[in-house]
C-alpha positions in Angstrom: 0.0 0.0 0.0 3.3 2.1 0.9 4.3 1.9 -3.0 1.0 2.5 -4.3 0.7 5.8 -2.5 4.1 7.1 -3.4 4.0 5.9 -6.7 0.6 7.4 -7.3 2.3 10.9 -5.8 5.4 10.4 -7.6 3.0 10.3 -10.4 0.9 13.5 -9.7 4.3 15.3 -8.7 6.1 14.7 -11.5 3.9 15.1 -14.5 1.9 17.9 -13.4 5.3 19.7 -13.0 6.3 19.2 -16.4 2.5 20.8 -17.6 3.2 23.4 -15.7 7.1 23.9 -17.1 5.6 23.2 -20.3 3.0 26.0 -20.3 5.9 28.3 -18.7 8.0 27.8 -21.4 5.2 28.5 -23.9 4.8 32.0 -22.8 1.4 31.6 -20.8 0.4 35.0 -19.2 1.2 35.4 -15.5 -1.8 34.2 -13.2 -1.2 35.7 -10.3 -3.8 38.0 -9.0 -3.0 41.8 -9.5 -3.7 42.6 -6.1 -5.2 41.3 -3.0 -8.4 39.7 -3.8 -11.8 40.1 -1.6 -13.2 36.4 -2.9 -11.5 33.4 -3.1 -13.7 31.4 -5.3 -17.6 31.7 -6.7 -20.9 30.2 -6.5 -22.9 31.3 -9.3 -26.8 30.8 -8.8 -28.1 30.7 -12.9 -31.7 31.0 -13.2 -32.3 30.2 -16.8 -35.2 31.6 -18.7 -35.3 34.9 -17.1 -36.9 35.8 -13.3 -39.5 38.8 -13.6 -37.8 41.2 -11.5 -41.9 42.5 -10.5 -42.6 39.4 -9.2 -39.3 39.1 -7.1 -37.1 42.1 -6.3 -38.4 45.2 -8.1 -41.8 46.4 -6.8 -44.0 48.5 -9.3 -46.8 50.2 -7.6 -48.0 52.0 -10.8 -48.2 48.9 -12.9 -50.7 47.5 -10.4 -52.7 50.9 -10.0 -52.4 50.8 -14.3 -53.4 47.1 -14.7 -54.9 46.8 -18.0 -53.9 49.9 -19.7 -51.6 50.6 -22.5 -47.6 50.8 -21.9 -47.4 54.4 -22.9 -45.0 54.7 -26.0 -43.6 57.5 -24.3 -42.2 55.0 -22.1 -42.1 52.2 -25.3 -39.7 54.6 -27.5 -38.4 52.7 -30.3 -36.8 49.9 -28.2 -36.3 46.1 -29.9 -39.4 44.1 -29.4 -39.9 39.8 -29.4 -41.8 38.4 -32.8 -43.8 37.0 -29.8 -45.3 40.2 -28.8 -44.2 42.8 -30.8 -47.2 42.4 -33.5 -49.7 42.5 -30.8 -52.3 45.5 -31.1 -52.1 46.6 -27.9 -49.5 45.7 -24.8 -51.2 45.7 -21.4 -49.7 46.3 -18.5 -49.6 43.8 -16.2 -49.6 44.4 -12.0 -47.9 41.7 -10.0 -49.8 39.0 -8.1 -47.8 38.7 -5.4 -47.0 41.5 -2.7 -43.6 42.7 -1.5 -42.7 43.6 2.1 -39.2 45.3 3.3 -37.0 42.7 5.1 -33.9 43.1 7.8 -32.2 46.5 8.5 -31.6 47.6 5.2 -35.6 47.7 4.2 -35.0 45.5 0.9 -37.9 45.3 -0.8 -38.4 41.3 -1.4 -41.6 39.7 -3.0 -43.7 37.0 -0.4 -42.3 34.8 -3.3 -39.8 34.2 -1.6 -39.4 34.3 2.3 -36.4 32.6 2.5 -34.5 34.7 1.0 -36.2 37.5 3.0 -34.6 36.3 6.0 -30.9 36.8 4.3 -31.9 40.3 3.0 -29.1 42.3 4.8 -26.6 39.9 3.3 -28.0 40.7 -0.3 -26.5 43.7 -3.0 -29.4 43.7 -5.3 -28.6 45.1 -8.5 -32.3 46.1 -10.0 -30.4 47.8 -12.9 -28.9 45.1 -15.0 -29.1 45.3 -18.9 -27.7 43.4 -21.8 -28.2 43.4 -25.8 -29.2 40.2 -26.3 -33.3 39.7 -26.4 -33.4 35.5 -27.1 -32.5 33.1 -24.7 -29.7 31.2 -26.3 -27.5 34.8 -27.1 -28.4 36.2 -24.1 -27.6 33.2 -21.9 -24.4 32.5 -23.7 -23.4 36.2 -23.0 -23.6 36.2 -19.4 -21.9 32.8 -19.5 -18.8 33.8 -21.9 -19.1 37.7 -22.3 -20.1 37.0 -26.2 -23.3 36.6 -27.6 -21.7 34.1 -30.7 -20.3 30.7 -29.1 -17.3 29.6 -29.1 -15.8 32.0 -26.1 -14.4 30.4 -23.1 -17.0 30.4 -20.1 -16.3 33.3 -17.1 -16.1 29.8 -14.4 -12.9 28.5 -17.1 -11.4 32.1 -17.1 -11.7 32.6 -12.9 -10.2 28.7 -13.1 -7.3 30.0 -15.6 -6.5 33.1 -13.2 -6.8 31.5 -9.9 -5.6 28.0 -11.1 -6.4 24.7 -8.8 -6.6 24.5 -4.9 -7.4 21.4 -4.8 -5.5 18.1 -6.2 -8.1 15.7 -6.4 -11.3 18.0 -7.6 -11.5 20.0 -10.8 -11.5 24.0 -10.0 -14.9 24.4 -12.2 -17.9 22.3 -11.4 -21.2 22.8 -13.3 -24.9 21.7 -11.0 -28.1 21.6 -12.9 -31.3 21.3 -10.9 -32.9 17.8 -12.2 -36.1 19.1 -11.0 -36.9 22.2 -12.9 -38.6 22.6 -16.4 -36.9 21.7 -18.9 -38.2 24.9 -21.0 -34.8 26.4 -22.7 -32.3 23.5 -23.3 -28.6 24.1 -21.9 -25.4 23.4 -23.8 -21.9 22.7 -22.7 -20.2 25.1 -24.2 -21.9 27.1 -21.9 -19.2 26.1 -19.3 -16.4 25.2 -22.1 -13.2 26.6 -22.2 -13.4 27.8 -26.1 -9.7 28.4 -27.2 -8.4 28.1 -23.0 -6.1 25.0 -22.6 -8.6 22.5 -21.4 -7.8 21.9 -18.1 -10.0 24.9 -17.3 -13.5 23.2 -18.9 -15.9 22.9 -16.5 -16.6 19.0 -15.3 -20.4 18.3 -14.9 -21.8 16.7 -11.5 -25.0 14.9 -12.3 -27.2 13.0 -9.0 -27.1 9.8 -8.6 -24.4 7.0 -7.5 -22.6 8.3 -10.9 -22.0 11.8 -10.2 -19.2 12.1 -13.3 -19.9 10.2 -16.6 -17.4 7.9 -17.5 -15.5 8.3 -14.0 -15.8 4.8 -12.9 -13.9 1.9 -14.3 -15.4 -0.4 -16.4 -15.9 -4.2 -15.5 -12.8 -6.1 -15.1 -10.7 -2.8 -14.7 -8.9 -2.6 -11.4 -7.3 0.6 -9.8 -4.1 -1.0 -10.4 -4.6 -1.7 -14.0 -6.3 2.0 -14.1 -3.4 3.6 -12.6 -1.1 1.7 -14.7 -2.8 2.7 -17.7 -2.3 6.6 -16.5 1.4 6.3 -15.8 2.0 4.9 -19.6 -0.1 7.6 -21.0 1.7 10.3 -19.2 5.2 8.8 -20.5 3.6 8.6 -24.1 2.5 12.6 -23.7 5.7 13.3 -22.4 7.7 11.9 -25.4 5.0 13.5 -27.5 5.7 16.8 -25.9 9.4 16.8 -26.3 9.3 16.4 -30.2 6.3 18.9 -30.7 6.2 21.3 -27.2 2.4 21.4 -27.6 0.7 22.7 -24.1 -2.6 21.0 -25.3 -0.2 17.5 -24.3 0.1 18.2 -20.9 -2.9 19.6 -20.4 -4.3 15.9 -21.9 -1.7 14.1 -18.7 -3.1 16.2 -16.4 -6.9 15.6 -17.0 -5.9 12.0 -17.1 -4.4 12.3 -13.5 -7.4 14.1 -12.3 -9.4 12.1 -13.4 -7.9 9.0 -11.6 -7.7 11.0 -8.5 -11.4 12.0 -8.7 -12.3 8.4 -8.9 -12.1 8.3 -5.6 -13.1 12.2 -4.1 -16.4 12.4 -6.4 -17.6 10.0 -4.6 -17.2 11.0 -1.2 -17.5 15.0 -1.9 -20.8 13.8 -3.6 -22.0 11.5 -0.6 -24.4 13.8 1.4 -25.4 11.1 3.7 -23.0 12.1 6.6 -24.1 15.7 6.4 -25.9 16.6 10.1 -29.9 16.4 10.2 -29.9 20.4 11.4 -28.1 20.6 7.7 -31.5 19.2 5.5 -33.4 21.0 7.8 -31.9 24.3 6.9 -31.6 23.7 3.0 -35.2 22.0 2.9 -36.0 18.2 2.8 -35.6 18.1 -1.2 -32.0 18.2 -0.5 -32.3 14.6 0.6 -32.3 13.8 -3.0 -29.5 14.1 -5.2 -29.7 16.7 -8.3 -32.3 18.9 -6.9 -31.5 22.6 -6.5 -31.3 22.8 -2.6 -29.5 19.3 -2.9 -26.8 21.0 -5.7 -26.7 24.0 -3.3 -26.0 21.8 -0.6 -23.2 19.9 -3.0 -22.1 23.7 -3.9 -20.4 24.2 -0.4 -19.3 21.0 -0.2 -17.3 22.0 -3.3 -16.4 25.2 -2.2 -15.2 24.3 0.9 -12.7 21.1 -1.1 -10.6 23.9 -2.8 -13.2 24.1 -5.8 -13.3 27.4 -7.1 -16.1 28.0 -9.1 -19.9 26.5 -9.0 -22.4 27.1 -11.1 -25.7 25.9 -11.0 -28.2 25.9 -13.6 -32.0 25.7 -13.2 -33.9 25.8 -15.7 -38.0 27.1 -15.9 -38.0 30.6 -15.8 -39.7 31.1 -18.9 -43.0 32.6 -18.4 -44.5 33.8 -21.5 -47.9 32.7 -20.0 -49.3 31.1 -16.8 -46.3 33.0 -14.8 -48.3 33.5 -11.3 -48.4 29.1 -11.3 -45.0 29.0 -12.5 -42.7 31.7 -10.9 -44.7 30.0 -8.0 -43.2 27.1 -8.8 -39.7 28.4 -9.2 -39.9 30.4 -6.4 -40.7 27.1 -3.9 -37.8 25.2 -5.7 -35.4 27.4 -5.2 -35.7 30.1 -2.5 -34.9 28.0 0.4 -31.4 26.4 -1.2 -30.3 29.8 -2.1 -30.8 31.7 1.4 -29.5 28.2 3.2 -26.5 28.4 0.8 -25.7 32.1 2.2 -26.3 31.0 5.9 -24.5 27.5 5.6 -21.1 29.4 4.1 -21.9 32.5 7.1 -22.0 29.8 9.5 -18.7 28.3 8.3 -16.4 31.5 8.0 -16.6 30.9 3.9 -19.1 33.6 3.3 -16.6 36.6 3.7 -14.1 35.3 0.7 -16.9 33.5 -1.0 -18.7 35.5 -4.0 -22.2 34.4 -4.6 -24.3 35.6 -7.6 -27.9 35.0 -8.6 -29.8 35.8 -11.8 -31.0 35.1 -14.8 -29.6 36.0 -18.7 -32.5 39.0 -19.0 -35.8 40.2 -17.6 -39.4 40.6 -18.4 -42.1 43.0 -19.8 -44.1 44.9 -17.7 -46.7 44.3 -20.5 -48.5 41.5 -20.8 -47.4 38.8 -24.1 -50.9 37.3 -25.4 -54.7 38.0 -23.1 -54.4 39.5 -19.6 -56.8 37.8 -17.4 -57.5 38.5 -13.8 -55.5 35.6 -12.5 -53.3 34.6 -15.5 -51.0 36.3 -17.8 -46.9 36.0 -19.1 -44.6 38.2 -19.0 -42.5 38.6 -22.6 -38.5 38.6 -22.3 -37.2 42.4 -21.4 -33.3 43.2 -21.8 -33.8 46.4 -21.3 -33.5 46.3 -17.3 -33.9 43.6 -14.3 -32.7 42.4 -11.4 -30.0 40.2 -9.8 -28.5 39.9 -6.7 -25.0 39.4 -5.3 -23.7 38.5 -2.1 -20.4 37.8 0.4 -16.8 38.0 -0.8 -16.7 41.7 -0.7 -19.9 43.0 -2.1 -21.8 45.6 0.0 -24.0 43.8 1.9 -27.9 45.2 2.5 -27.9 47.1 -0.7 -30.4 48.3 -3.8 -27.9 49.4 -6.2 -29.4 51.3 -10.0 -33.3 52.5 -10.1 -36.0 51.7 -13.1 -38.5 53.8 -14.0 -42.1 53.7 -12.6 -43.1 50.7 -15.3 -40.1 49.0 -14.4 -39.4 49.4 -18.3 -36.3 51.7 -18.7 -32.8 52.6 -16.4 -33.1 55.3 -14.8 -29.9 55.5 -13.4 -27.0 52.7 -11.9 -27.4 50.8 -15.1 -24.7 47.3 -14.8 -24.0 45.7 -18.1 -23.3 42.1 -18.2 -19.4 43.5 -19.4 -19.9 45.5 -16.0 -20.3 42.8 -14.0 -18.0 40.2 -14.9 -15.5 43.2 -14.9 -16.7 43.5 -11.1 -16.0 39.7 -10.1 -12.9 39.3 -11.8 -12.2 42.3 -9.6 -13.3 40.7 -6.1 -11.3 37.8 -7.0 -8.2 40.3 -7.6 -8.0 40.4 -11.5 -7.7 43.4 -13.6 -10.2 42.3 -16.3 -8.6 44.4 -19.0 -5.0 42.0 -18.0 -6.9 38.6 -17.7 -6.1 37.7 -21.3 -5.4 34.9 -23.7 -3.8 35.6 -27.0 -5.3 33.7 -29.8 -6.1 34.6 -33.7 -3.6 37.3 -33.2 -4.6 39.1 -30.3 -5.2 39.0 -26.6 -9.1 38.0 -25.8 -10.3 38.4 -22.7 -14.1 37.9 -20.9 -15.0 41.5 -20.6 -14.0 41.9 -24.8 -13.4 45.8 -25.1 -15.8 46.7 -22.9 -16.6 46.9 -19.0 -15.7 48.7 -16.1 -15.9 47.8 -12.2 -19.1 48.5 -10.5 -17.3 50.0 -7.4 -21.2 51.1 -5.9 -21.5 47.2 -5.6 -17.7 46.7 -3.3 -18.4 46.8 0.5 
């Protein structure tokens, strides 16, 4: 058992060394953070198909005392409309169902959506002025995930795994959650959390539920760990006789996936394994969390990450997408979700990880304060809106109890504090001590980077 162990550390010693020499040699950018950083890692929260921000975090008095009447095209202007409601006759506003109360010392506004997260309100920076371009899910979700509309880009979790490289040997430093129990309304993709034209070391690695957390981690039959290990130690003295005649970095980056890999074989499953976690734990995040790939159960997983040297998260759930029927289904969304969220924030508190821990939730656009189709009394959607809405930060350096940017009356247009998706990944590469306009890759003849030419730090959002 002795020799297995040192071989196996020889093993991870040795070859990850020469990656790293390798990449050195090749005249990768420096990685070091540009100054002291305020998070360590990030939790992203992804709600996918777009939260109305009237329903959840941006209160509209007039649209209720207006229910029924025509947005006024004073207020319309000549902004980009959806083929799904732009050729209506008329656009009726719409009034929330729900009420709103103000929550903790800070007076947040919060809808009775969501009372979890009402308890946590002092921890939350709400930004209630976010905007982006892109006014269709796929662009606009692949935006806020690579900081381009058009594919291809590598994902913000593979750049903040590029600048703050691994701190942990035995678990990748970007994991990707997605909620097996919401609506499958807007599909997902994997280059979503790819690394485009990063080495890929840096791709995000998938956790699914179940007792096979990674696909394709577990050895098939008849395939020992000694056999398995074997196998990795010859592939690594292949890649590094490959390297030496051709000084490729995308060969090392190959051995160490391969050594990762082995190693996970045995730390998926026990980081994955919530069955030792403390009863007072499920009863925070909500009994759901008992099952595997549920959203409090990923949320739950999420600090399990966090707290194994993991340094991004991102979870994905899915159902957002209410064109019509949205008081049953932000309902819906609101009870699957609300409770893993504000447990998330009080799990980390509790631990001393919320301080140097960034979390971020939100979805890739907003709605229309106009009704999309027949406004009923107790039933009507909500189109998508670009324009302006809401998500909300929290921990690892953001100011804590805070309403950052305003919307007009309708909830329709900025009025001021306006955050553009550029803006914001700007801002978290600045809490986790990059200089976004420095964290760069060069490729096709000049340096990329996630913010492109644009974005600037949100400095209203820093504690």
């Amino acid at each position: 058992m002795n020799n297995l162990l040192g071989r196996r550390a020889f093993l991870g010693q040795s070859s990850l060394g020469l990656g790293a020499l390798a990449l050195h040699t090749l005249g990768e950018p420096d990685r070091r953070p540009h100054f002291a950083p305020r998070a360590k890692r990030v939790v992203y929260l992804f709600q996918a198909g777009g939260p109305s921000p009237f329903e959840t975090f941006d209160p509209k008095p007039v649209l209720q005392q207006r229910h029924g009447e025509d947005l006024p095209k004073s207020v319309l202007g000549a902004q980009r409309l959806t083929g799904m409601s732009g050729n209506q006759a008329t656009l009726p506003m719409a009034g929330s169902f729900t009420g709103f109360r103000q929550y903790g010392r800070s007076g947040l506004s919060i809808s009775d959506l969501l009372p979890h997260t009402a308890k946590v309100a002092d921890q939350l920076c709400v930004v209630r002025s976010m905007y982006t371009e892109a006014i269709n899910h796929d662009p606009a979700i692949t935006f806020f995930c690579t900081g381009s509309q058009i594919s291809g880009r590598p994902s913000m979790g593979a750049w903040a795994a590029y600048g703050l490289g691994a701190d942990s040997r035995d678990l990748p430093a970007f994991v990707v959650l997605v909620s097996k129990d919401a609506q499958r309304d807007q599909p997902l993709y994997a280059r979503l959390w790819g690394t485009g034209f990063l080495p890929s070391q840096y791709q995000g690695v998938q956790f699914r539920g179940g007792a096979a957390p990674v696909l394709f981690l577990d050895n098939p039959a008849g395939t020992t760990p000694e056999l398995r290990r074997a196998q990795v130690e010859a592939l690594a003295r292949l890649h590094a006789d490959q390297f030496a005649h051709e000084a490729d970095a995308a060969i090392t980056a190959r051995t160490a996936q391969a050594e990762l890999a082995f190693r996970m074989q045995t730390s998926v499953p026990e980081v994955a394994d919530l069955s030792n976690e403390p009863e007072s734990v499920f009863a925070l995040y909500g009994q759901s969390a008992r099952e595997p790939g549920t959203y409090a159960a990923n949320c739950l997983l999420a600090r399990r990450l966090l707290e194994r040297g993991v340094r991004f998260v991102q979870l994905f759930h899915q159902g957002w997408d209410q064109h019509g029927g949205l008081p049953g289904g932000i309902t819906r969304q609101c009870q699957q979700t609300d409770q893993g969220s504000a447990a998330l924030l009080q799990d980390l508190q509790r631990r001393g990880l919320l301080d140097d821990t960034l979390v971020v939730w939100g979805g890739e656009f907003g709605r229309t304060a106009y009704c999309q189709g027949k406004l009923t009394k107790d039933d009507y959607g909500r189109d998508h809106h670009p324009r302006c809405f809401t998500i909300w930060l929290a921990g690892g350096g953001v100011r804590a109890g805070h309403a950052h940017g305003t919307t007009d009356d309708f909830g329709y247009n900025i009025v001021d504090g306006g955050v553009h998706v550029h803006d914001l990944h700007a801002t978290m590469l600045h809490l986790l001590g990059f200089d976004h306009e420095k964290l760069t890759w060069p490729f096709q003849g000049r340096d990329f980077r996630l913010t492109d030419v644009a974005g600037k730090v949100v400095r209203e959002l820093l504690a």
